[in-house]
N, C-alpha and C positions, 0 to 999 in steps of 0.2 A: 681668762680665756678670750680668742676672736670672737666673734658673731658666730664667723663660721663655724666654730667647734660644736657650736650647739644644733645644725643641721646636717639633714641626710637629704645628696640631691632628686629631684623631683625624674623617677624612670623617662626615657624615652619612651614608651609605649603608650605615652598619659598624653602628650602633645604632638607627635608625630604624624597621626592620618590625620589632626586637623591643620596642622601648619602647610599641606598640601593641599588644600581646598581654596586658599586666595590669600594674597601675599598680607591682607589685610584684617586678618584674621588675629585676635588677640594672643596665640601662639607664636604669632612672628612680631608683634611688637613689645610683648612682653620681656623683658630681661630674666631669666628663668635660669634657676642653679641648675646647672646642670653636668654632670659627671665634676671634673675637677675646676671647672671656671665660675666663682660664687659670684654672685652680680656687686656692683659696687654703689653703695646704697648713697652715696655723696649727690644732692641733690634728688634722691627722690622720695618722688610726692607721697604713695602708697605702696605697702609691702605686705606681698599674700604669705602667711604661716598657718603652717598645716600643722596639725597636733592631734597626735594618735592616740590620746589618751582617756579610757573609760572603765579603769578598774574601779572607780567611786561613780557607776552609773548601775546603778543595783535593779534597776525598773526599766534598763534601753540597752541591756550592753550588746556590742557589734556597730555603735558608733566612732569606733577609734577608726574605723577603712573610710570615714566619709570624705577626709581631704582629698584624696585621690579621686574618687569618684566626682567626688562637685568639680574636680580640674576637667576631667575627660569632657564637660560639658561647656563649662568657661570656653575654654581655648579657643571651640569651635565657634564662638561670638565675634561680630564688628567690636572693631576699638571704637565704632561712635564721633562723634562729633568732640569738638576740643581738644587739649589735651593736655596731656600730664603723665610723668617718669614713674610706672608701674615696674616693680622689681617680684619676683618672687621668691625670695628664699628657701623653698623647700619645707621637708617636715622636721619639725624639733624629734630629739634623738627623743627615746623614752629613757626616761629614767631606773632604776632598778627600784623605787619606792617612788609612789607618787608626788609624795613632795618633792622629790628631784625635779621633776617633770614642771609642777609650779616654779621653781627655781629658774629652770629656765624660760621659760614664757615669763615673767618678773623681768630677767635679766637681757633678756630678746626687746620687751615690749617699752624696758627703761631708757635702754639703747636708741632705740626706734625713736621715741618721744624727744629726746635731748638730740636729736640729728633733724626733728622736724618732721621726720617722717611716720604717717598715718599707718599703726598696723590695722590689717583687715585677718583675723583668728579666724580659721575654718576649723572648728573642731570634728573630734571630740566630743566630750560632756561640760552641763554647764558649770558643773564646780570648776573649769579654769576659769570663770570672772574673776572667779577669789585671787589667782593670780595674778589674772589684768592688775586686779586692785593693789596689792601687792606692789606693786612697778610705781602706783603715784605713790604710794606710800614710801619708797625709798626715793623718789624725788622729790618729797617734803610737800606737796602739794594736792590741796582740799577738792574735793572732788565732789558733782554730782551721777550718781548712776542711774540709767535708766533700763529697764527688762521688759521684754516682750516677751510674758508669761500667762498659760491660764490660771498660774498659783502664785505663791509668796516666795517658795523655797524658804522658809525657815525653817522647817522639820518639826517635832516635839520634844524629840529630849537633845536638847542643847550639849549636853556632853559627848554626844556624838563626835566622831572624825568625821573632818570636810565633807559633803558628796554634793552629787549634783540634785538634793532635794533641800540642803540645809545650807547651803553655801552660804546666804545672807546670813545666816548666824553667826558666821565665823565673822564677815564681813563687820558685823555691829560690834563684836565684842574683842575685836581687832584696838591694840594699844600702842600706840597712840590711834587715834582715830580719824583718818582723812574722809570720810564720807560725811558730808553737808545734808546732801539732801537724798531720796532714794525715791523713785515713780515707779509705779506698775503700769503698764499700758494691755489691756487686753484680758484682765482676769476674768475666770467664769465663777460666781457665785456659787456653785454647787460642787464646784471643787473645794472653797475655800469656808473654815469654817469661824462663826463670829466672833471669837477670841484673838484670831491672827486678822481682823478688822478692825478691830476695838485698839491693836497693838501698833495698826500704823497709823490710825488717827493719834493715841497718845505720842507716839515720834513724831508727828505733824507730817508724815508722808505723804506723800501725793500717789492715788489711786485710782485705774479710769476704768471701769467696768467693759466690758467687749460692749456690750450692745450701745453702750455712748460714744464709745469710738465709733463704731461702724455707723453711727446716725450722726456727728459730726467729727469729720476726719479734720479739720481745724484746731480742734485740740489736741489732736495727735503730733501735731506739727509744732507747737507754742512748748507742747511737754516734753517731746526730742530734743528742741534746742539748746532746751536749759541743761542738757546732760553733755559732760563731757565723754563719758563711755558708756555702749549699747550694747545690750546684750542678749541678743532670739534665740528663742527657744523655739525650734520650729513644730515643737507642740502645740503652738498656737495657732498655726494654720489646720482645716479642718481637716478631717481623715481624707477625703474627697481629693482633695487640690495637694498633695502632702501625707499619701501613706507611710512613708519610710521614715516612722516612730513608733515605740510600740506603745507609746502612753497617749498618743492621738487620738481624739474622740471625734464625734459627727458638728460641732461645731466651732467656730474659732474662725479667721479672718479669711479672705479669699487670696489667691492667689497674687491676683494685682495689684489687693489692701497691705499686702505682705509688700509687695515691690516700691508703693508708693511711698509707706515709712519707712523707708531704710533709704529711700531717695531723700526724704527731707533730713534723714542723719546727714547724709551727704552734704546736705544744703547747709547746716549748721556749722557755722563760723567755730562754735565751742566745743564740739566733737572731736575726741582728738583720736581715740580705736573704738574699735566695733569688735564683735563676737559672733558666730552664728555657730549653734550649736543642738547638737542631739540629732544629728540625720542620724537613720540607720540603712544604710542599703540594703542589708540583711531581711529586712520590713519593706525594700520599696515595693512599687510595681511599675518595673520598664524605666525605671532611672526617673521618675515622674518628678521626684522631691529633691535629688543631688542637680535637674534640670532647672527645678524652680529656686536652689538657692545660686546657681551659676548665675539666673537672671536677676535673682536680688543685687549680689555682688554686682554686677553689670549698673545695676539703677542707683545703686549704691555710688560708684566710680561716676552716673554721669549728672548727679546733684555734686560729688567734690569738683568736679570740672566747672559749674555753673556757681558755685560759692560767690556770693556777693562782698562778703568780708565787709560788713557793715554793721558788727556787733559794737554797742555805743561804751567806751567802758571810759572811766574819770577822765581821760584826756578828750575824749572827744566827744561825749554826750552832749554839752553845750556846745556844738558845732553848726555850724549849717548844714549840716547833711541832715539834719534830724528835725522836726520839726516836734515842737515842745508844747502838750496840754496841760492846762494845771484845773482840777478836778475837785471843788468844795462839798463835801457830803456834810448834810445836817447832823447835827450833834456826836461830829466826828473830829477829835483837834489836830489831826493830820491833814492834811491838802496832800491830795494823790497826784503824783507828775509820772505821767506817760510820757514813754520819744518812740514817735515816727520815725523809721528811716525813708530818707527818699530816694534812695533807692529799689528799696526792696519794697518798699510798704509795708515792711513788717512793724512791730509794736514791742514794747518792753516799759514794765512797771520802776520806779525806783521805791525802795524799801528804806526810810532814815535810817542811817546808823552813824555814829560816830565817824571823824575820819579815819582813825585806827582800824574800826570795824572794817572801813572800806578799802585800807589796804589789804588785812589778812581778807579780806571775802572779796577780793577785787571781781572776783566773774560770778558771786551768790546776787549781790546786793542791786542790780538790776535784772529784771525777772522778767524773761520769754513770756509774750500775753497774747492773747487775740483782740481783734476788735470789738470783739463783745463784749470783754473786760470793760473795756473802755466804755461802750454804752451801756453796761450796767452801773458802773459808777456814776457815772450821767442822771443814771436815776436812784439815786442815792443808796446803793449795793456797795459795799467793802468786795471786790475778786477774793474770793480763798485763800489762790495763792499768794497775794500782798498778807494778808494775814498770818498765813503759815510758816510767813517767809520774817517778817514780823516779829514775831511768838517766838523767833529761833533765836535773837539778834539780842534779846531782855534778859 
């Protein structure tokens, strides 16, 4: 099948009063399927896919309307400073079974990937990550995930079909297994119970509690980077900033904490799709939450604009771009080496492995850090995630 077979174009009635408001409006610069001329994706940078699908959303359903709705809001936004060839392809058809529906978002997002081009999912429910996942998985390539969740989504009874409460499960017990590594960013402990804690520390997953995010957003930054694909749940924004969910609670991240990490996905060299998932309109109030992910997307597009592309990987880690710590902890027989970029002044651990190891884990085996890392090794602390990252490689 084309690209195109798998989309319906995006109504005129979704971009039309905003493409009237100033020439400079993201509805006029946007290349947007529209009736029978599908955009031509050769050369571009980002591609918006809408996906109506939420018959596995048992606890939110009436998010399959939210791509349309998060467009009526986009459009009406500046294209911003920068730039870079935004396409939007319209929504994927629905399938007559929901696996169809995976099938194509897989076959959409494979596409997309092998052409260079960054898709941006507006769902929908979050069981389509399972399908993002799915797309590296037939492009033979090891992946880390990251989710902006107040939970795990692993469900209880693993025999379950997919949905968007268990999707990770599918995701783990997926064979062959492309998933390396897996991060929570934003869980609330009263949601999650200590079983399914106990279950990501034995996988060595990396976990940030909301209230550590929200007291250092630094680490929110070091734990996106390391993900190649992101996936919000905007149940994790609090009912307040973000009613249009019905699993929403009174607390979760703010509006701008939402806008700022999905700007550092942006920023992320290793980032290659994104997700946003679970609006309901059906739930908002006054388009409050289809508005606030129109301006995520937006912060989103203007960190990939700003991309320093100064990820250090075997060719160039020893380069002058980078400037190289070597780090002796007492009664430690590893010597920890950190690289600076001098550009970015970002930071990244190396993890020994084998050189083999380092070709199959070419983007695992140096690991997104902050500068704290770094001064905690100084004072003879092993970082966690050198360890976790470590522990994976034995």
């Amino acid at each position: 099948m084309e690209l195109k077979d798998f989309f319906e174009p995006v109504g005129n009635h979704i971009f039309s009063l905003a493409s009237r408001q100033h020439p400079l409006v993201l509805a006029n610069t946007v290349d947007i399927y529209r009736e029978d001329r599908f955009p031509d994706i050769s050369g571009a940078h980002i591609a918006l896919i809408g996906v109506g699908e939420d018959r596995m959303a048992d606890t939110n359903p009436g998010c399959a309307a939210a791509p349309d709705e998060v467009r009526m809001y986009f459009y009406g936004l500046f294209e911003g400073p920068g730039k870079a060839k935004i396409v939007d392809l319209g929504n994927i058809k629905r399938g007559n079974l929901v696996q169809d529906t995976y099938f194509a978002v897989s076959s959409v997002v494979e596409t997309l990937i092998r052409n260079q081009t960054l898709p941006v999912i507006i769902g929908g429910s979050q069981d389509l990550t399972y399908a993002n996942y799915q797309a590296y998985c037939q492009l033979g390539q090891i992946i880390n995930l990251a989710c902006i969740d107040p939970i795990f989504d692993i469900g209880i009874d693993k025999t379950e079909q997919t949905g968007h409460r268990n999707y990770l499960s599918s995701i783990l017990i997926h064979q062959p297994n492309y998933l390396f590594n897996f991060t929570n960013i934003g869980y609330q402990s009263y949601f999650v119970d200590q079983d399914a804690i106990d279950l990501m520390d034995k996988l060595l997953f990396d976990i940030h509690r909301l209230g550590m995010i929200r007291n250092n957003m630094e680490e929110a930054e070091s734990a996106i980077r390391n993900a190649d694909v992101l996936s919000f749940d905007i149940s994790s924004i609090r009912q307040s900033e973000a009613p249009g969910n019905l699993n929403s609670s009174p607390n979760g991240f703010y509006g701008e904490e939402a806008c700022q990490i999905v700007r550092y996905a942006g920023l992320s060299d290793k980032l290659s799709s994104i997700g946003f998932y679970e609006i309901n309109p059906s739930a908002d109030v006054g388009g409050r939450t289809s508005y606030l992910v129109a301006q995520m997307i937006w912060y989103f597009i203007d960190g990939f604009k700003n991309r320093p592309n100064d990820f250090p990987d075997r060719q160039r880690k020893d380069s002058a771009e980078y400037i190289r710590y070597l780090v002796t902890i007492k009664e430690f027989q590893n010597e920890l080496v950190f690289y600076k970029s001098k550009k970015s002044s970002r930071w990244w651990m190396e993890v020994p492995c084998s050189v083999g190891l380092q070709m199959k884990y070419e983007r695992q085996f140096l690991v997104p850090c902050s500068y704290n890392d770094y001064l905690a090794a100084c004072q003879d602390e092993v970082p966690d995630k050198w360890l976790q990252v470590y522990r994976k490689f034995l």
